[in-house]
FINUMAR-481112 format. One line per field, with one value per residue (C-alpha): residue number from 1; y, x, z. Coordinates in Angstrom, 3 decimals. Each point is the difference from the previous one (the first is absolute). Layout:
i = (NUM	...);
v = (Y	...);
u = (X	...);
w = (Z	...);
//
This chain:
i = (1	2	3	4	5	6	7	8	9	10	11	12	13	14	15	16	17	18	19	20	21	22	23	24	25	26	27	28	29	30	31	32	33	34	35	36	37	38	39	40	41	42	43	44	45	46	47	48	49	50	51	52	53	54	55	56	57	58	59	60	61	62	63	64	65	66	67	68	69	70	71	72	73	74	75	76	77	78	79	80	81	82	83	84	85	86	87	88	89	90	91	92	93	94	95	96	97	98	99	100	101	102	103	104	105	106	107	108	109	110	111	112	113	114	115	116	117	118	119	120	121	122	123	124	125	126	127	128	129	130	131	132	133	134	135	136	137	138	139	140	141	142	143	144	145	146	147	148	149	150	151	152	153	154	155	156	157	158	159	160	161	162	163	164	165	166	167	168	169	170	171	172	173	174	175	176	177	178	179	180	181	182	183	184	185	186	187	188	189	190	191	192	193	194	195	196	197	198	199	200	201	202	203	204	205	206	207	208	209	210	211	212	213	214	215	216	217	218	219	220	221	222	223	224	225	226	227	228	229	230	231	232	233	234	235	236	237	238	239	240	241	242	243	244	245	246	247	248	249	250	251	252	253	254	255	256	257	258	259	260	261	262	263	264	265	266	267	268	269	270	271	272	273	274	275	276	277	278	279	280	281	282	283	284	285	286	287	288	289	290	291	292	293	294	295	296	297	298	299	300	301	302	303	304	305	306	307	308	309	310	311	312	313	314	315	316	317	318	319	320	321	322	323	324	325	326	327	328	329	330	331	332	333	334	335	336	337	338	339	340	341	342	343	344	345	346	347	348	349	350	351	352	353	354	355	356	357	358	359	360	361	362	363	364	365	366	367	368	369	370	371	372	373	374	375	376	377	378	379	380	381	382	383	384	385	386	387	388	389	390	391	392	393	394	395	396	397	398	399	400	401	402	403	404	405	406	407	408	409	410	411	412	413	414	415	416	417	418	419	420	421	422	423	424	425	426	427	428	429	430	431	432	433	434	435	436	437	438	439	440	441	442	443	444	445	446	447	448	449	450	451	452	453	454	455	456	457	458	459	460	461	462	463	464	465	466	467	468	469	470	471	472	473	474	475	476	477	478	479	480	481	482	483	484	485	486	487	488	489	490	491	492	493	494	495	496	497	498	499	500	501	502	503	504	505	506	507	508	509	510	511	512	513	514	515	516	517	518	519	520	521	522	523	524	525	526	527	528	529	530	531	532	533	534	535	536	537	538	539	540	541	542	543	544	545	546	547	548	549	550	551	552	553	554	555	556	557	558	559	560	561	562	563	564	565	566	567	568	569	570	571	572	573	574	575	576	577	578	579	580	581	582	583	584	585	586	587	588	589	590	591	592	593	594	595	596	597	598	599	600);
v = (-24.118	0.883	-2.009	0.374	2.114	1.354	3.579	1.966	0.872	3.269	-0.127	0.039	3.041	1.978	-1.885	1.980	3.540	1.185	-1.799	2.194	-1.349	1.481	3.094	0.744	-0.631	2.647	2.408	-0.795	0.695	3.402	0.360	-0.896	2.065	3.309	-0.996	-0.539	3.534	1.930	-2.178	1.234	3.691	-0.119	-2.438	2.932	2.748	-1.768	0.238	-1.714	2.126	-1.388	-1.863	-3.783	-1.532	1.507	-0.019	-4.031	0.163	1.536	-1.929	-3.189	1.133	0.551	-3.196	-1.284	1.571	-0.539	-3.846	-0.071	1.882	-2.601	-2.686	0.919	1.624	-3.108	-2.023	1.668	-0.016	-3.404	-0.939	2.782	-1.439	-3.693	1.392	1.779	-2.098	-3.109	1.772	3.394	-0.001	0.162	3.406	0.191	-0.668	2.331	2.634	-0.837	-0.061	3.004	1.675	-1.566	1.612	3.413	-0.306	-1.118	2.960	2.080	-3.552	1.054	3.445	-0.668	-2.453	2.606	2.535	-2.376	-0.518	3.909	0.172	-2.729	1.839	3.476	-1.770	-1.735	-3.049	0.750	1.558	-3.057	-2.520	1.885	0.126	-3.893	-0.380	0.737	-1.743	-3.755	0.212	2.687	-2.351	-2.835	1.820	2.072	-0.965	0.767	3.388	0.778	-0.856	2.364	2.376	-0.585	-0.778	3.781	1.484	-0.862	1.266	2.917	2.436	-1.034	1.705	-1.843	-3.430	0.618	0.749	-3.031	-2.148	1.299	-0.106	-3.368	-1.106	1.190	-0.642	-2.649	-2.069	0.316	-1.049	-2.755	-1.208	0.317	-2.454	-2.665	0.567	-0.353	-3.060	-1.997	0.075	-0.691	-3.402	-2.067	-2.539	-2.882	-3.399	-2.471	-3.984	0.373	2.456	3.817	1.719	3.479	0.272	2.280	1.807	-1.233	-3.961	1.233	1.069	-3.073	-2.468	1.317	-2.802	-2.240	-3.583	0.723	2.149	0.930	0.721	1.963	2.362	0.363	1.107	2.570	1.513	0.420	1.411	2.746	0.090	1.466	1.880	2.291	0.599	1.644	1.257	3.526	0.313	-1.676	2.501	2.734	-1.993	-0.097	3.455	1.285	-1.690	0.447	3.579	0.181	-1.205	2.220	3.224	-1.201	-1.032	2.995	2.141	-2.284	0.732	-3.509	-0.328	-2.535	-2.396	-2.870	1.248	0.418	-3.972	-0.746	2.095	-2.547	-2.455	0.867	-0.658	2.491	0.509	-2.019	-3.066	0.295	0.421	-2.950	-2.275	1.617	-0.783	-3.269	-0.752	1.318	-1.810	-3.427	0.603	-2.353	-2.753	0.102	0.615	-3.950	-1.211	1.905	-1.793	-3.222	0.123	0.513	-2.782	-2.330	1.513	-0.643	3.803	1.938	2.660	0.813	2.134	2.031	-3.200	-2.301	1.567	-1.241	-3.212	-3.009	-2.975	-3.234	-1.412	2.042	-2.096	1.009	2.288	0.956	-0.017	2.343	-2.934	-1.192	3.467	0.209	-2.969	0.522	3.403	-0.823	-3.451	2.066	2.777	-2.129	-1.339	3.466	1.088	-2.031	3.603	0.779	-3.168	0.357	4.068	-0.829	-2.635	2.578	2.491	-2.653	-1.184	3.250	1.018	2.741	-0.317	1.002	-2.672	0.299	0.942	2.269	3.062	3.440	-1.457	1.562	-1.954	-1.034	-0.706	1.591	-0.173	2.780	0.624	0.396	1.473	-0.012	-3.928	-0.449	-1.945	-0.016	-0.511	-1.588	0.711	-2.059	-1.297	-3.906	-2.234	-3.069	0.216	-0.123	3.366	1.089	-2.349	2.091	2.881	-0.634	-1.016	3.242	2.353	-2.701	1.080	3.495	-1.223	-1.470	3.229	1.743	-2.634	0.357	3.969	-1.095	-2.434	2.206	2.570	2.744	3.139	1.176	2.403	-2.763	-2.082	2.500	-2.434	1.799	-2.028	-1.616	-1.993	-0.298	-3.134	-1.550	-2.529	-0.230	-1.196	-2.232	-1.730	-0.443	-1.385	-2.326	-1.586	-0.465	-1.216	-2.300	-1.549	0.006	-2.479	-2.220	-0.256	-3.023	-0.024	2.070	1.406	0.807	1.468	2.176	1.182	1.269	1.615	1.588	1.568	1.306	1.579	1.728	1.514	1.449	1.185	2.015	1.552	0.931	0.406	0.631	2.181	2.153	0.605	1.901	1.917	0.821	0.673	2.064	2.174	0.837	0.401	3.112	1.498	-0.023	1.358	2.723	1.406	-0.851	-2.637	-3.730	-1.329	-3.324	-1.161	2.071	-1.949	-3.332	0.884	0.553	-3.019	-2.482	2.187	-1.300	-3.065	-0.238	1.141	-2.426	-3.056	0.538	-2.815	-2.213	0.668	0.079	3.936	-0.310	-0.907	1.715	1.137	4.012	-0.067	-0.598	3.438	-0.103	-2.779	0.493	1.958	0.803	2.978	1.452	0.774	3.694	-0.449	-2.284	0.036	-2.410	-3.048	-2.738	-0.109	-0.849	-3.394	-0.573	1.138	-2.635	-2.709	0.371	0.731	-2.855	-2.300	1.167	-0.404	-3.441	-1.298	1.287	-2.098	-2.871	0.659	0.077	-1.575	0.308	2.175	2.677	-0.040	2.374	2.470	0.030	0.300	3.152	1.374	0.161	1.448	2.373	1.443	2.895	1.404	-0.017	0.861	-3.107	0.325	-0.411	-2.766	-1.798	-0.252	-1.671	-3.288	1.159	1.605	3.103	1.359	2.962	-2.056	-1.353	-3.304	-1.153	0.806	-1.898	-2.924	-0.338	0.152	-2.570	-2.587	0.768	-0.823	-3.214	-0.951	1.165	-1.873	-3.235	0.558	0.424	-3.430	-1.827);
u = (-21.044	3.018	3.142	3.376	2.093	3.522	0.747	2.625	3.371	1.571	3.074	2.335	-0.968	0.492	-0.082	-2.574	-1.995	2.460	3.236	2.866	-0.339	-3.480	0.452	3.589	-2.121	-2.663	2.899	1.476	-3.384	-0.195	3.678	-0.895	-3.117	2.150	2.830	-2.397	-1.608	3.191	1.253	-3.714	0.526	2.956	-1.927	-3.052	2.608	0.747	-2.863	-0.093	2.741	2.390	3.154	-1.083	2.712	-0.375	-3.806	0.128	2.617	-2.415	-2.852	2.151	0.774	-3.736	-1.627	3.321	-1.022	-3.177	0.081	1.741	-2.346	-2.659	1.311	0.814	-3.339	-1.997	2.100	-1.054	-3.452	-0.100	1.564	-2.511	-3.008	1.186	-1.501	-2.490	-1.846	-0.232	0.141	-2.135	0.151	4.040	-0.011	3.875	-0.361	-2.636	1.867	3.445	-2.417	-1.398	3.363	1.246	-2.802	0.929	3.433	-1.611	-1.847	2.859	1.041	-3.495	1.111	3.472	-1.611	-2.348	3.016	1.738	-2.922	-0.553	3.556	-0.117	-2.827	1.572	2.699	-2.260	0.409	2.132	2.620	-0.226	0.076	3.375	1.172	-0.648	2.149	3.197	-0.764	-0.584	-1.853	-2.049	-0.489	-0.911	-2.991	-1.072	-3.536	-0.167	1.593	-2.906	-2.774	0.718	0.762	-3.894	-1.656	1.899	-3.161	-2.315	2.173	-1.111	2.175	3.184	-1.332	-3.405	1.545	1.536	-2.950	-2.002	2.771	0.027	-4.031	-0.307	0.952	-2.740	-2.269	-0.807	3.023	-1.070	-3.838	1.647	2.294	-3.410	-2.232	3.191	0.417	-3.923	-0.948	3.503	-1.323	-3.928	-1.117	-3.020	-1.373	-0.661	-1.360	1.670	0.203	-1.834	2.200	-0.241	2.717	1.663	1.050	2.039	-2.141	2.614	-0.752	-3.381	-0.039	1.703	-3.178	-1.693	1.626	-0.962	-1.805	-3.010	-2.699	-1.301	3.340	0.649	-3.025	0.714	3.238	-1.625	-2.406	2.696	2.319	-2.364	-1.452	3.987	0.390	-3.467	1.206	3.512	-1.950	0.337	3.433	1.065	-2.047	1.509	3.210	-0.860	-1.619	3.595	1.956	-2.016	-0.548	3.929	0.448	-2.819	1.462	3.699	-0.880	-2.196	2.957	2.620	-2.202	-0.663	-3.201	-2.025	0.922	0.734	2.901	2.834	-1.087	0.370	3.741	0.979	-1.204	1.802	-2.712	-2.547	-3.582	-0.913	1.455	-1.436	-3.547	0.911	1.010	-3.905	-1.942	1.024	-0.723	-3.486	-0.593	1.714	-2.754	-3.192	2.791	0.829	-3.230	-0.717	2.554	-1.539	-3.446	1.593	1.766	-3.055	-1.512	2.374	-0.550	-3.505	-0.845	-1.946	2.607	2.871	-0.083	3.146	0.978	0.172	1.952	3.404	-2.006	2.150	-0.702	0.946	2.574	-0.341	1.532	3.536	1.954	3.549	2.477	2.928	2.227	-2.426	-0.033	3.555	0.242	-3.208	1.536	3.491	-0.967	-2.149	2.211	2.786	-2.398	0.329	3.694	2.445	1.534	-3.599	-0.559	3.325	-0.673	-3.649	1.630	3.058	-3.475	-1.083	3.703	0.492	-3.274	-0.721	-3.413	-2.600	-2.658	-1.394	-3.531	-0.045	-1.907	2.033	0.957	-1.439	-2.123	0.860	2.989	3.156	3.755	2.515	3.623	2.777	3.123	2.906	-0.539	-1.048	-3.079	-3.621	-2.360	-4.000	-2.730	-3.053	-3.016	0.555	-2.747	0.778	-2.692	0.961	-0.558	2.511	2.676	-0.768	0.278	3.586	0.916	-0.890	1.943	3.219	-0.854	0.376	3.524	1.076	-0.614	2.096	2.304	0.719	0.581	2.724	1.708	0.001	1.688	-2.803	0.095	-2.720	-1.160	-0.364	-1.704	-3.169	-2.499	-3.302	-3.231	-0.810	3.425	0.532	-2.893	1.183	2.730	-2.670	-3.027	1.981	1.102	-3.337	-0.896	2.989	-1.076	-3.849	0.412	2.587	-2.405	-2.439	2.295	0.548	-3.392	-1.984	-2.639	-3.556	-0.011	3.125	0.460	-3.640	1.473	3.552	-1.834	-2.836	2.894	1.826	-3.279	-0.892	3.204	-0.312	-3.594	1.146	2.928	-2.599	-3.244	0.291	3.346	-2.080	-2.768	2.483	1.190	-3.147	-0.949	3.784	-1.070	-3.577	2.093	2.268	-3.026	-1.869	2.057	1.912	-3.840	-0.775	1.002	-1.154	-2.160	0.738	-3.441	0.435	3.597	-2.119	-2.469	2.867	1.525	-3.455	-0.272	2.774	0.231	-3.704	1.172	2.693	-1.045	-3.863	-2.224	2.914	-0.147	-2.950	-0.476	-1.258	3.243	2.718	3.301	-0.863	2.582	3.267	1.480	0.175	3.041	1.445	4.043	-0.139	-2.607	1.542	3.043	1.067	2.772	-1.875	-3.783	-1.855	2.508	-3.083	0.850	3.656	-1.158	-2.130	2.254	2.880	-2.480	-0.923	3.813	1.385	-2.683	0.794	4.102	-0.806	-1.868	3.299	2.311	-2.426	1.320	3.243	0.875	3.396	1.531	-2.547	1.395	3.389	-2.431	-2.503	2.829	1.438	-3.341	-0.631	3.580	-0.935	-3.902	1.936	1.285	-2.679	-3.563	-2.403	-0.986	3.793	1.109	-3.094	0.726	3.200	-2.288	-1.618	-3.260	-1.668	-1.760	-1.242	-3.211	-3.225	1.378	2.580	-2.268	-2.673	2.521	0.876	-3.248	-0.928	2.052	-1.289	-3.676	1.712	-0.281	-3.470	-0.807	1.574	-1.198	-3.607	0.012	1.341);
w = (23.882	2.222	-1.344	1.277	-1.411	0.428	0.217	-1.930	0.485	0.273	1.755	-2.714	-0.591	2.886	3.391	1.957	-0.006	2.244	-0.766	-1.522	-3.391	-0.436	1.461	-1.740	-2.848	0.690	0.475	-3.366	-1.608	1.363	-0.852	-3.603	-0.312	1.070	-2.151	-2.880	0.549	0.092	-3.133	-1.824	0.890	-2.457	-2.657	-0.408	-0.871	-3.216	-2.672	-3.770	-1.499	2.675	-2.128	-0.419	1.646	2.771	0.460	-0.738	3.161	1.826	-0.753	0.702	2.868	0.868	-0.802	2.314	3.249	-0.447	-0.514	3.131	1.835	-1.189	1.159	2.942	0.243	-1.394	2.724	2.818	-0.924	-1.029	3.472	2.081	-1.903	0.805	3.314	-0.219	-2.422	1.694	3.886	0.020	3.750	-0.132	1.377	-0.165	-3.910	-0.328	0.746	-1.924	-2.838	1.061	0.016	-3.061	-1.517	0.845	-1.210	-3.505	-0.379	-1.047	-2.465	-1.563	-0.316	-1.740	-2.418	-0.818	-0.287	-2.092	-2.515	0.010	-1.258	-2.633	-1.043	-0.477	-2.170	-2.558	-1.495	-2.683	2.099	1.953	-2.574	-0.936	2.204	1.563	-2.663	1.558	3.279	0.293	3.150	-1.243	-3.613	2.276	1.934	-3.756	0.708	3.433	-0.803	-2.482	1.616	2.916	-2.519	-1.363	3.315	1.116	-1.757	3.001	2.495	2.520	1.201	2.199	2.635	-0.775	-0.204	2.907	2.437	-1.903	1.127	3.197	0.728	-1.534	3.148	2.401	-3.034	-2.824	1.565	3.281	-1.001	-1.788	3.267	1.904	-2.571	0.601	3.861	0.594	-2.696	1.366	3.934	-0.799	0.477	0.772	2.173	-2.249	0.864	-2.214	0.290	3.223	1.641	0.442	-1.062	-0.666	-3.325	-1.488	-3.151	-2.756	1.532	0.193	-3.326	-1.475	1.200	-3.309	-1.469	2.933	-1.440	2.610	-1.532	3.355	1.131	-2.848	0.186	4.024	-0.627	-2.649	2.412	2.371	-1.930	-1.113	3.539	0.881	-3.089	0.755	3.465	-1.550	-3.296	1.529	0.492	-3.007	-1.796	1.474	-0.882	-3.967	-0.232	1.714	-2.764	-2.820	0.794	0.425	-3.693	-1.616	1.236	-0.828	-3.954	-0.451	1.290	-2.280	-2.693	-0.548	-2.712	2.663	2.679	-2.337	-1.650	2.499	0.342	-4.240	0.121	3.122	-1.962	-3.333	-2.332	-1.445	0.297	-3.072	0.928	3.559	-1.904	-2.115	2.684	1.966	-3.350	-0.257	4.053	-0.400	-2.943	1.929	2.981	-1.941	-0.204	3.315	1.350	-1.504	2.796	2.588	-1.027	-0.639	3.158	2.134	-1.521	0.564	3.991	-0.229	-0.355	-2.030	0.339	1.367	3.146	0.811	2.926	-2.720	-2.392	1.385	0.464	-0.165	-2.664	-0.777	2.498	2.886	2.629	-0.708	2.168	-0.945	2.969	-0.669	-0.430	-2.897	-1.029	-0.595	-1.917	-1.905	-1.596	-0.156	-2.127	-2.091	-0.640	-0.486	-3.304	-1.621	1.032	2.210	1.036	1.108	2.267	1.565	0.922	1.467	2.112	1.212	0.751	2.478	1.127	0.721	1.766	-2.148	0.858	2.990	-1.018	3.787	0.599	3.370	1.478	-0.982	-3.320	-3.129	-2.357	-3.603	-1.358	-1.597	-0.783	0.326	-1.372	2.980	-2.338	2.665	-0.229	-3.274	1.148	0.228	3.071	-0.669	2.716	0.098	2.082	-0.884	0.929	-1.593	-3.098	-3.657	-0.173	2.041	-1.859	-2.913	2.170	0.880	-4.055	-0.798	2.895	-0.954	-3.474	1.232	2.170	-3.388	-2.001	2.600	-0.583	-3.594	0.218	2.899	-2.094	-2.688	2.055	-0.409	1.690	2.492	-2.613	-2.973	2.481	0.086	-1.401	-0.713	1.443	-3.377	-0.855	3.951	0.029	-2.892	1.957	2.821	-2.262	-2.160	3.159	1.129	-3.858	0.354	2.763	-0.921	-3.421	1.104	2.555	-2.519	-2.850	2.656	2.275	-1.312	2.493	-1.243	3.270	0.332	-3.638	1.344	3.107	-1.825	-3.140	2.439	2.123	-3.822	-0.904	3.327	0.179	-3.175	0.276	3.508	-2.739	-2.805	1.392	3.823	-1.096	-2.682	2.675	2.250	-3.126	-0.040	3.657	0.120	-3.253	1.332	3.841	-1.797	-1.964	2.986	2.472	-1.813	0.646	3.728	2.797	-0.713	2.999	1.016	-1.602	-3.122	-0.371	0.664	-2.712	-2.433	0.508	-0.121	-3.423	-1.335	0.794	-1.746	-2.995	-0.609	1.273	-0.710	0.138	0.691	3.370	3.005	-0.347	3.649	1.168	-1.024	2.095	0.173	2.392	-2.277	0.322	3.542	-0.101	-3.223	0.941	-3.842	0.709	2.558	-1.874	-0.309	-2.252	-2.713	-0.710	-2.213	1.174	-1.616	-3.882	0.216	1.441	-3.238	-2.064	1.475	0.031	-3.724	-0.827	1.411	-1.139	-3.443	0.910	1.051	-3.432	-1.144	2.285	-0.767	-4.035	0.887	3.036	1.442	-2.165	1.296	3.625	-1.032	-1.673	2.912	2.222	-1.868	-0.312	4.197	0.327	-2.157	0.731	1.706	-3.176	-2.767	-0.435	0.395	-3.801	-1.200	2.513	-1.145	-3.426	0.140	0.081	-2.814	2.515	-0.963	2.828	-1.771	-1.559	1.114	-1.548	2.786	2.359	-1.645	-0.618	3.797	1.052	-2.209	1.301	3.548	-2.167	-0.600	3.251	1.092	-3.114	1.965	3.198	-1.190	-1.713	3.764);
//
């Protein structure tokens, strides 16, 4: 349902689109990007057998202009998107963004210069000399990596025109999915009124306490969906088609692994972490049973599998919102309360549902500030409490690289570690409602809302791994027709939630308003959100051993996800992520608690 809710605030960091602040700051971008390519002209003359001292100068120097490029390139982008994302008919916006864009083209192109280079010098001439430079010591395993990741690099002049056609291509099919699924909507009768609703609201009544309401709102969704099925498909076929040609050309092995490099882990763990999800799906295929039984159902149709339970009468105002997180997170870290309640102080967040506005949820970093910014579709439900815990996760992870006094460059948090704040903040504030709900229906309607979330991040999330994988093989031979795309996606969601689920009604639509595949510049976004579910659960049973003398080390470890592979940072609480066995240990607690909701 509709609840009022405030939208954020941006002025602090530049008063308007077309105040002088801003566009000084667009000028000083450009400025930077031409100082940074005359500055790289003279780097790429020097090769490994350059003296030490004065490579490491160079290098210094390089990972200094380029952290100040980021962030005043993440700022403006953070403030453009503020925009865009919650306003797709700002036409004004639109095309600042549309500018900014062009102007980061040739940003793409001197990253990819400066990874060429670090790759022509090797890493043992850069280990050297990092040596003899504490700015270049500082960013050692940024350095290397581009000096690795240099290996799946085209041409300059390659790069260059990739970065260039990117723009009328998979980014451009990507703008269009977000422009046309932000102004859809649907006449919907609800509480004896017809209404337009916007699709995220209209989305968000799956969790609705009406069963006919719920299966309305279903039918009209995918009523919308089929009438836009044939430009979205165009949309995905554009991107995806983008991405095959561009790996193939990098000489990338498949589609997956530019995805497992972002990540920072290797292909073993990633199957380790998959095995043990498969092997998770009987267990929670009992609380998809169990749940429809407790509905009166014989199985759980795709309307009633955000279904509501227990005490469903309660709707959170923002006020009670605030208060509900804030107490909560207060339980697990005082310094935690007291930045969630700055977040709302502050109106860092656009919790507004309105036509134009994209659906979902996230949080993004705005470095000039040193702050974060959350957007959401709030309606009120528990749901979307634990929506906003886990984008103030995400704020608070930013946080901890600020205090820290990280650099734009040791802030680049691969997709894995980058849900680890976010998912323990949801975990904080379920379990805590859990240890203190007495009530059986209120201790069914908190545990039901813990165990849905997590079978949408292991079994819904492993059926678009699969529906993505099948997507690539697929189209690298031919165009995907909207039905083919359908059929994929009803596949997959067969195969992981099986007989769990009403096969007859399923949600074949999925990929039509999911951002993450429309994505040009990272494919396969799904697994990270397993993998930080099943991470932070196990990081929690490990706060739960050690209480508050965990919170410096958790701290450390978010201000540092930037800087080390997942594998490494992971096993500085004694974690090995390598083996079937963590995997299997994390998923096991989750078992836990299907175990508890099945006896309710």
């Amino acid at each position: 349902m509709p609840v009022s809710a405030p939208r954020w605030d941006m002025t602090n960091v530049y008063p308007s689109l077309d105040s002088k602040k801003f566009k000084s700051a667009v000028k000083r971008y450009q400025s930077l990007l031409d100082e940074l390519s005359v500055f790289l002209q003279k780097a790429e003359k020097t090769d490994a057998k350059t003296d030490p001292k004065k490579l490491g100068k160079l290098l210094g120097e390089s990972v200094r202009r380029l952290n100040e490029l980021f962030e005043l390139a993440g700022t403006l982008g953070a403030y453009l998107h503020s925009f865009i994302s919650t306003d797709s008919r700002n036409a004004d916006a639109m095309r600042a963004y549309s500018e900014f864009q062009q102007i980061n083209v040739q940003a793409s192109v001197l990253q990819t210069r400066f990874s060429a280079w670090a790759g022509t010098l090797g890493k043992a001439a850069i280990r050297k000399a990092a040596q003899t430079a504490p700015e270049a010591q500082a960013h050692l395993f940024i350095l290397l990596e581009a000096a690795q990741q240099s290996k799946y690099l085209m041409s300059p002049a390659e790069e260059t025109l990739a970065a260039e056609l990117t723009l009328s291509g998979g980014s451009a099919f990507g703008k269009l999915q977000g422009t046309l699924t932000s102004q859809m909507s649907a006449d919907f009768e609800l509480n004896g009124k017809t209404q337009k609703l916007p699709m995220p609201a209209l989305i968000n009544l799956r969790s609705h306490p009406d069963a006919s309401v719920r299966r309305r709102a279903y039918e009209a969704e995918n009523v919308a969906w089929q009438s836009a099925q044939e430009a979205l498909a165009a949309c995905l076929n554009g991107v995806k088609g983008e991405t095959i040609t561009l790996d193939r050309k990098r000489g990338r092995e498949d589609n997956l692994r530019a995805s497992i490099d972002a990540a920072r882990m290797d292909r073993a763990t990633l199957d380790a972490m998959l095995a043990a999800m498969r092997d998770s799906f009987p267990t929670f295929r009992r609380y998809f049973k169990h749940k429809a039984k407790l509905l009166g159902k014989k199985k759980l149709a795709w309307w009633d599998l955000f279904a509501p339970l227990g005490k469903t009468d309660k709707t959170y105002s923002w006020k009670q919102a605030n208060a509900f997180i804030v107490e909560n997170f207060n339980r697990f870290s005082p310094e935690l309360g007291a930045f969630a309640q700055r977040a709302f102080d502050k109106n860092w967040i656009d919790g507004e549902q309105r036509e134009g506005k994209r659906g979902g949820a996230f949080c993004m970093g705005v470095p000039a500030v040193k702050e974060s910014r959350i957007m959401s579709n709030y309606d009120g439900s528990f749901d979307q409490v634990s929506t906003l815990a886990h984008e103030l996760g995400h704020a608070f992870h930013n946080e901890c690289a600020y205090q820290a006094g990280k650099t734009e460059l040791q802030q680049s948090t691969p997709m894995t570690l980058a849900e680890t704040a976010s998912i323990m903040c949801e975990t904080i504030i379920t379990e805590a409602a859990l240890s203190t709900a007495t009530d059986k229906q209120e201790i069914l309607a908190i545990l039901e809302a813990q165990l849905n979330n997590a079978s949408q991040v292991v079994v819904d999330i492993y059926s678009r791994y699969l529906f993505e994988k099948e997507v690539f093989e697929r189209r690298a031979k031919s165009e995907l027709s909207a039905d083919e795309i359908n059929d994929i996606m009803e596949r997959a969601q067969k195969e992981t939630y099986g007989d769990g689920l009403d096969a007859k009604f399923l949600q074949k639509y999925m990929w039509t308003w999911k951002p993450h595949y429309y994505s040009s510049g990272f494919s396969f976004y799904n697994y990270p959100y397993a993998f930080g579910l099943l991470f932070a659960t196990g990081l929690y049973a490990v706060y739960q051993q050690r209480g508050a003398d965990f919170i410096p080390a958790y701290k450390a470890l978010l201000a540092s996800t930037g800087e080390e592979t997942a594998a490494k940072l992971a096993q500085r609480f004694g974690i090995d992520i390598t083996t079937r066995k963590f995997w299997d240990d994390s998923l096991a607690i989750i078992g836990e608690r299907v175990e508890r909701f099945c006896k309710l």
